[in-house]
N, C-alpha and C positions, 0 to 999 in steps of 0.2 A: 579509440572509439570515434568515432566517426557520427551516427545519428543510431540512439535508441530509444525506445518505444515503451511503455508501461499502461496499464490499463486497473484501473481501484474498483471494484463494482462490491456492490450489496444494497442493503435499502436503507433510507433516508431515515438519519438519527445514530447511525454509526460512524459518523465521521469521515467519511467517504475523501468528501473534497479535501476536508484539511488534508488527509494525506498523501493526495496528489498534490497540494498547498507547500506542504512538506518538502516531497520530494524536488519540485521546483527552484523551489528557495535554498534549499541546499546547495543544488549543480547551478543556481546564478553567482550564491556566494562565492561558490568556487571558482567563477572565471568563465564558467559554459553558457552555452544559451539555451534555453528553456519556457518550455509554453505549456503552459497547464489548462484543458477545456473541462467544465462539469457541463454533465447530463443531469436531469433527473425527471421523475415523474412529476403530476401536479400536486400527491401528496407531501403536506409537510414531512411526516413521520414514518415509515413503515414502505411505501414507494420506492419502486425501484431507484436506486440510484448510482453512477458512476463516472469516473471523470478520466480521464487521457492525460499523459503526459510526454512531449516527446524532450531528450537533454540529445543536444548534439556540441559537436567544437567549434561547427560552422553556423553562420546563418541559416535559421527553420525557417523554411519556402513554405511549409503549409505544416499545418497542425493535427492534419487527416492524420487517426490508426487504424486502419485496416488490420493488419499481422503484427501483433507488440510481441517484442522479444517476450515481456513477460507479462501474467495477469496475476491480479493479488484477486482472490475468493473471499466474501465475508458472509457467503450463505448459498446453501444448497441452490435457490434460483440461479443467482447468476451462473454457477458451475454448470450445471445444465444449458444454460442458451451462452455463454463466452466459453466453451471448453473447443469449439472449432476453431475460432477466430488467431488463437494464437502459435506464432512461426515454428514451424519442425524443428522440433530440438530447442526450442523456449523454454520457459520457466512457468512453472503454474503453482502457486502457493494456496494453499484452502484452508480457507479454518475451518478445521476439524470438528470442532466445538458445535457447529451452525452447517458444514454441510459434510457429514459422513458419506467415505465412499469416496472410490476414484474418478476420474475422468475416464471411459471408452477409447480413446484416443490414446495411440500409442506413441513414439517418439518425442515425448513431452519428460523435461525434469521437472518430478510431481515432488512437492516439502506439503505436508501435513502438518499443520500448526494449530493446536487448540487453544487458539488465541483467546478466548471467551474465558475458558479454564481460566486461564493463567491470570486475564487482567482480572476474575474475581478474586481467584488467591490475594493479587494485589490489593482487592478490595472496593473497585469499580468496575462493572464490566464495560463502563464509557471507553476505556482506552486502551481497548480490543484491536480496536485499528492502532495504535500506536507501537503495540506487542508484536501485532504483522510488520509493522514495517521495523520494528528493529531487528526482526528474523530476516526479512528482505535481503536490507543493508550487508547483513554480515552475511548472507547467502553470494549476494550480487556484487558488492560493493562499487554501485553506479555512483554513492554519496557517500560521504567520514559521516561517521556518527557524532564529530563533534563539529560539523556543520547542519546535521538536523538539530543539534539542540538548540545553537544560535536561532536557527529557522524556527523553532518550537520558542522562545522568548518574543520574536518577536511580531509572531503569528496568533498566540493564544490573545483574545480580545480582552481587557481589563477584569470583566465580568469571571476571568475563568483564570483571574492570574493566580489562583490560592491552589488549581490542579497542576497547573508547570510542576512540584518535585515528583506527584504520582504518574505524569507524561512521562517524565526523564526515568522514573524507574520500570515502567512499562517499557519503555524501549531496551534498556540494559537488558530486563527479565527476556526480549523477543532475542537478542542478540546471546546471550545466555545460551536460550533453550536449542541454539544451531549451532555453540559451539561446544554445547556437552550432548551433539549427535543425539538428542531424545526425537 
């Protein structure tokens, strides 16, 4: 690996950043270097929102992503206006749950993940995003899953440290749901 690319879009109150937050923190613990940018709207909640992530082995010259290997979907908007941006023969993950339907674009590996579904089974649908990226991981494995946890201890702010075990089973459950092919 050399320098790749990740893109988190959906709106603001899903968690978005943490799991570019996430994924950064993982591929630094590991030894890589890693730059994590959030976007969002000026709404607190409901706002579009998305953030970039580039992990490469070498020094990140810029943090620009134009064409990310891969884009995580956490709702029909983004799917619609990010479904060109990412490189022929990338990865496009959607939660199914929040944006039914494919991408138009062909040459794309599409994982459909009703991440929504699954974090309510869990019991919150707060950690929806967290369901996607342990489907990611075990999709990609750009990160170990027992480097996001590390990253998930010591990322979740004090206020939110009683959701850390429904995090870690939200992740399991995302990792799960791609290695029993559903």
């Amino acid at each position: 690996m050399t320098r790749r690319e990740v893109i988190v879009a959906g709106f603001g109150g899903q968690g978005i950043a943490l799991t570019g937050q996430l994924i950064a923190a993982a591929a630094t613990a590991e030894g890589r270097n890693a730059v994590w940018t959030p976007a969002h709207g000026p709404e607190m909640r409901g706002g579009e929102s998305n953030c970039s992530v580039v992990v490469a082995d070498e020094p990140i010259g810029s943090p620009v992503v134009a064409h990310p290997d891969t884009v995580i979907i956490m709702d029909r908007q983004s799917l619609t206006k990010l479904q060109g941006v990412v490189s022929s023969g990338g990865l496009m993950m959607i939660n199914s749950s929040l944006a039914p339907g494919r991408p138009r674009r062909k040459r794309l590996r599409v994982h459909q993940v009703p991440a929504t579904h699954l974090a309510e089974e869990l019991g919150d649908t707060r950690v929806a995003n967290v369901v996607m990226l342990g489907a990611f991981i075990e999709l990609d494995h750009l990160v170990a899953s027992a480097s996001v946890r590390q990253a998930l201890r010591a990322l979740l702010p004090e206020r939110r440290r009683k959701l850390l075990e429904l995090n870690e089973q939200a992740l399991e459950r995302g990792m799960r749901y791609i290695r029993e092919g559903c």
